[in-house]
C-alpha positions in Angstrom: 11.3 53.7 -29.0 11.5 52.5 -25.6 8.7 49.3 -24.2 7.8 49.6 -21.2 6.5 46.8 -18.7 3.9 46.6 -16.1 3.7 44.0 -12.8 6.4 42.3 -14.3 10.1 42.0 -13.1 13.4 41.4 -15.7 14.7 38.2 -15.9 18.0 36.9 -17.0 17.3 35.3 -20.4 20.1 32.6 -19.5 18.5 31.6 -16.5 15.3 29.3 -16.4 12.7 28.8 -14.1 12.6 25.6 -12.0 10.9 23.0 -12.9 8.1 22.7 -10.5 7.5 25.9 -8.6 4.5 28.2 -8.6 5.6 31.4 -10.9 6.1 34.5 -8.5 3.2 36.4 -7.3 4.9 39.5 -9.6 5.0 37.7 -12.9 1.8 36.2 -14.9 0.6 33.0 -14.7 -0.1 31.4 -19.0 -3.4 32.2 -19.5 -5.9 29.7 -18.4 -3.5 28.1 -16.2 -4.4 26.6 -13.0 -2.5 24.5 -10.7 -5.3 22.8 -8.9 -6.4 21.7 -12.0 -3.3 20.1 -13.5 -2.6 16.2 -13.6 -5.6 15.4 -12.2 -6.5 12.1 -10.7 -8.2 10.3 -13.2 -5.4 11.0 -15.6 -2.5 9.4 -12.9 -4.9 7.0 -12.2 -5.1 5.5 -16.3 -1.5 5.9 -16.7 -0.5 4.0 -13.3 -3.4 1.0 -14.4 -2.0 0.3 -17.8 1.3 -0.3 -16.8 2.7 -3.4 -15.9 3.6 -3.7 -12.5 -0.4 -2.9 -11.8 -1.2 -5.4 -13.8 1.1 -8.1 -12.5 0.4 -6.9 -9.2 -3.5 -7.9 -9.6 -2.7 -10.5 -11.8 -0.8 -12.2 -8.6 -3.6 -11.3 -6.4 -6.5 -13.2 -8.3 -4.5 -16.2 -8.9 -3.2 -16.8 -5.1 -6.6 -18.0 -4.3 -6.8 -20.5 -7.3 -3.3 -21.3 -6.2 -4.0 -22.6 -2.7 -7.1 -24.2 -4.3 -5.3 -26.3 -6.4 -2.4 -27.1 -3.8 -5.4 -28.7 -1.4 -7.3 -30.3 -3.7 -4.0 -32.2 -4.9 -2.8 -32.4 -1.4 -5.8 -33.1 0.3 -7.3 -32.3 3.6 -4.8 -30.1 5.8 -4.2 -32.0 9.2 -3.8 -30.9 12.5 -0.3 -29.8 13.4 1.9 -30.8 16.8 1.7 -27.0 17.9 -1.8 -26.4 17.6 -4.4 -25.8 15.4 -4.3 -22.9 12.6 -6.4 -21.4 10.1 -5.1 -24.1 7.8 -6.3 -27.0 8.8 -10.0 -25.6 8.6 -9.5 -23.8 5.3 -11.5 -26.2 3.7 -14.6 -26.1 6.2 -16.1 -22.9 3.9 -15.8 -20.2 1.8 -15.0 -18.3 5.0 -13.1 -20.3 6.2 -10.8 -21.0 2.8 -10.7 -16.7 2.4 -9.3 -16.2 5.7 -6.5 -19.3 5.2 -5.7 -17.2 2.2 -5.2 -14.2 3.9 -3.5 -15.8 6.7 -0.8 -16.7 4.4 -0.4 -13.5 2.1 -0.3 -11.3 5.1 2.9 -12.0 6.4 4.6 -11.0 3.4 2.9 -11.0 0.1 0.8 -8.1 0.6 3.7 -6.1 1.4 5.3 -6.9 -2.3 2.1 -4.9 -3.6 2.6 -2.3 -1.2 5.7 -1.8 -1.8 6.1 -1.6 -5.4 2.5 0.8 -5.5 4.6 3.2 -3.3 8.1 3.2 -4.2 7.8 2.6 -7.7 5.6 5.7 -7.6 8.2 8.6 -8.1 11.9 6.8 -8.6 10.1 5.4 -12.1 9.3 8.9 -13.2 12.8 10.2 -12.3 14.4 6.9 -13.7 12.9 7.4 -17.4 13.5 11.9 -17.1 10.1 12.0 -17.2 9.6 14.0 -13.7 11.3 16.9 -15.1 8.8 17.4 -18.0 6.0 16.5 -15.4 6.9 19.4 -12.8 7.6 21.7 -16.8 4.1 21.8 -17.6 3.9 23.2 -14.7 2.7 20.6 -12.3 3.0 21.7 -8.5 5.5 19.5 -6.5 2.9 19.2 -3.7 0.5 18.0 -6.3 2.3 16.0 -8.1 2.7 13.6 -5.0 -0.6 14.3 -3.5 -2.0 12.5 -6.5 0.6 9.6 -6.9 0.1 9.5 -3.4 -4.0 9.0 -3.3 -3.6 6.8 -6.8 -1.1 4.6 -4.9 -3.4 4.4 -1.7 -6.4 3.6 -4.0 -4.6 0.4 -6.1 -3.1 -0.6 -2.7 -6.3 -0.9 -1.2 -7.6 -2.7 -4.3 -4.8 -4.9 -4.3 -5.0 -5.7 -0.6 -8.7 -5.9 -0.7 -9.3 -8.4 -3.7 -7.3 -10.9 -1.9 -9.9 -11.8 0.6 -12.6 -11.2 -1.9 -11.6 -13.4 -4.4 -10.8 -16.3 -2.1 -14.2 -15.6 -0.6 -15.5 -15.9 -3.9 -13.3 -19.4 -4.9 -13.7 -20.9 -1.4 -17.4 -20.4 -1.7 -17.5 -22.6 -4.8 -15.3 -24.8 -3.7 -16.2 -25.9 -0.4 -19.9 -24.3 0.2 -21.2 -21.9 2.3 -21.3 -22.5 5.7 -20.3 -21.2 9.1 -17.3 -19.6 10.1 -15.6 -22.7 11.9 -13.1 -21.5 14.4 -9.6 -23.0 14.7 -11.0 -23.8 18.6 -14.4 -25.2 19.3 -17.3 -23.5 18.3 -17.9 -21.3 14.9 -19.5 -18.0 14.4 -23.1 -17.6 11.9 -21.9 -17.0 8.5 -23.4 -13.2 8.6 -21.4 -12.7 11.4 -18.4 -13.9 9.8 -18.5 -11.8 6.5 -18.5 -8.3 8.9 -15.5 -9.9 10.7 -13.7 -11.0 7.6 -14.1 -6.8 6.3 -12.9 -5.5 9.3 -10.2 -8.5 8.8 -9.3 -7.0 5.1 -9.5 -3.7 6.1 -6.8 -3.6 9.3 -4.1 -6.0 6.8 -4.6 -2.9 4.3 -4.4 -0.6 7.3 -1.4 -2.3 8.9 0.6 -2.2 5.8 0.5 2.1 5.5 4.0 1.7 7.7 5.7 -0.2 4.5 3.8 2.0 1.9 5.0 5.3 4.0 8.8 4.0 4.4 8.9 3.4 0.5 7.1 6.8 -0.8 9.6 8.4 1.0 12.8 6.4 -0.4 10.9 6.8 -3.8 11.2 10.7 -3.7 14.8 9.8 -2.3 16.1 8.3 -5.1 16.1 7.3 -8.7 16.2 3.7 -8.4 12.6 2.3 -8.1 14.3 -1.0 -7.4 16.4 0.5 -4.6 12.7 2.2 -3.2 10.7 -1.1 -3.2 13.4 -3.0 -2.3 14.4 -1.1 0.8 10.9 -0.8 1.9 10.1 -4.9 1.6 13.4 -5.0 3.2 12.7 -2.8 6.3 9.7 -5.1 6.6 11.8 -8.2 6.8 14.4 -6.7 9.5 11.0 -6.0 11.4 10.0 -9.4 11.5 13.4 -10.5 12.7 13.6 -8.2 15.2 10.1 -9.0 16.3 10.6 -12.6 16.7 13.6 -11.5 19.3 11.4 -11.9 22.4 14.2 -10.5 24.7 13.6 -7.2 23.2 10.8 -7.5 25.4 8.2 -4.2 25.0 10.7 -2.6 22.4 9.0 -4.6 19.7 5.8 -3.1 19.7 7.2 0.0 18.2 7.5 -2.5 14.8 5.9 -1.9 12.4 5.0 -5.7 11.7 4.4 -6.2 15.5 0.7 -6.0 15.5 0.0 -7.4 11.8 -1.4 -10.4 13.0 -3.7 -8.7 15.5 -6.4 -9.6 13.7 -6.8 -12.9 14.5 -8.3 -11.4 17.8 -11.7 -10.7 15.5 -12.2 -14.3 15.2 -13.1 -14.3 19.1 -16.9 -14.6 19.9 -16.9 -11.6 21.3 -14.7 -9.0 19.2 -11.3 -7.7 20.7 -10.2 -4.5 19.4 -7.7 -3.5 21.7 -4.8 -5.5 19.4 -6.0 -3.9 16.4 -6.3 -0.4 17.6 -2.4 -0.6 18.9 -1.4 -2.1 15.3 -3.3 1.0 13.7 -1.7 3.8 16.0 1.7 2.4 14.8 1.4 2.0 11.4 -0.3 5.5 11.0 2.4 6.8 12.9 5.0 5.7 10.8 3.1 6.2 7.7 2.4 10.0 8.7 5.9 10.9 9.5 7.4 9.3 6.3 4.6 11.2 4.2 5.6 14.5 5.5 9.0 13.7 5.2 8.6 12.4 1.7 6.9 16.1 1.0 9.4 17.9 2.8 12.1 16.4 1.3 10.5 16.9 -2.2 9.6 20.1 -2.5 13.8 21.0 -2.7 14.9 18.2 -4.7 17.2 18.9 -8.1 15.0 16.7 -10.6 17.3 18.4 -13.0 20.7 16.5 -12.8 
């Protein structure tokens, strides 16, 4: 007696599917299957919070601001410096004042650690441990897949970024009162004014850091070392700062992505300047746009079989 099929094609019985792409339109899907519903956020989201490199991560950012808090009250009152004042030697004026200090001097190159390691630890861990194979089996679209890594590693680099300020804001206030914003010139801004500066503060560090956490989701789709992925990415942001403190590059170095990462310091004016800011932004988005795309593009043909 002879079976016969219908809307479905032959397949060699040696040959399997690969992992990761959508079944042809000519063979049928397992029933109640439905990509858009497979590893959804909240899922990514739990297993990316209890590991822990999250949890070191934030563990680092809520301690910083005890940290500094402890180095001043052992050290004393900051003075005054031979090149100028900086946000230092007001930090203990206010809680205002003490937050932005903090964030002063994570910005540079703390918060990029975070960054980094949200980003580029993402995918090269899964592909490290075989795991991304089984992922993609169950069958998880590719463009999904990073979609939500990507938006889980946005959301705990935000947090990250964010808590910094907040905590510190939170220990400063404690510690040394609050009071008006006291500027590292004369004058000081009202202490309502101050917190809506200090969020748009928080918000363009975070912003200005998407060029680092673009650079590494891409090497983390491009290889299957997560310490080659954050590495290279916290290392591209050092070569930036080199290269930015080379003044005879002249107007070459606001292409980098670190140029503008102190632009901020521009909202601490009496009247807000957002001309600084909105350069640092177009860069960083830029960088972190094309990296994304290329992180997807690249992707979507990878071998995660050998």
């Amino acid at each position: 007696m002879t079976a016969t099929t219908t809307g479905t094609a032959s397949a060699d019985p040696g040959t399997a599917p690969d992992p990761g792409t959508a079944p042809d339109s000519g063979t049928a899907a397992a029933p109640g299957y439905r990509p858009r519903r497979t590893l959804p956020l909240r899922v990514e989201a739990v297993r990316q919070l209890l590991r822990r490199r999250t949890l070191i991560a934030f563990a680092v950012m809520l301690l910083l601001p005890v940290v500094v808090w402890a180095a001043f009250a052992i050290g004393g009152t900051p003075s005054s410096r031979d090149t100028g004042p900086t946000l230092i030697d007001v930090a203990t004026g206010s809680g205002l004042n003490f937050s932005l200090a903090v964030l002063f001097v994570a910005s540079g190159f703390l918060l990029t650690i975070p960054v980094a390691l949200f980003f580029g630890d993402t995918i090269a861990s899964e592909a490290s441990w075989s795991s991304l194979r089984y992922l993609l089996a169950a069958p998880v679209p590719r463009d999904r897949l990073l979609a939500s890594k990507l938006l889980v590693s946005l959301g705990f680099s935000a947090a990250a970024v964010l808590a910094l300020p907040t905590v510190a804001l939170g220990v400063g206030t404690i510690a040394y009162g609050w009071h008006d914003l006291q500027l590292t010139t004369a004058g000081s801004l009202p202490a309502g004014t101050a917190v809506q500066r200090l969020a748009i503060i928080a918000v363009y560090v975070f912003v200005s850091q998407l060029a680092v956490a673009g650079f590494a989701f891409w090497l983390s789709t491009a290889t299957d070392a997560p310490l080659g992925a954050v590495g290279g990415a916290v290392g591209v942001a050092i070569l930036s700062n080199i290269l930015d403190a080379i003044t005879a590059l002249g107007s070459l170095r606001d292409v980098l992505p670190t140029h503008f990462q102190y632009a901020w310091a521009d909202a601490l004016q009496p009247h807000l300047e957002w001309a600084g800011m909105l350069q640092g932004t177009s860069v960083a988005v830029s960088f972190a746009i094309v990296f994304f795309a290329l992180a997807f593009r690249g992707f979507r043909k990878k071998d995660i079989v050998s």
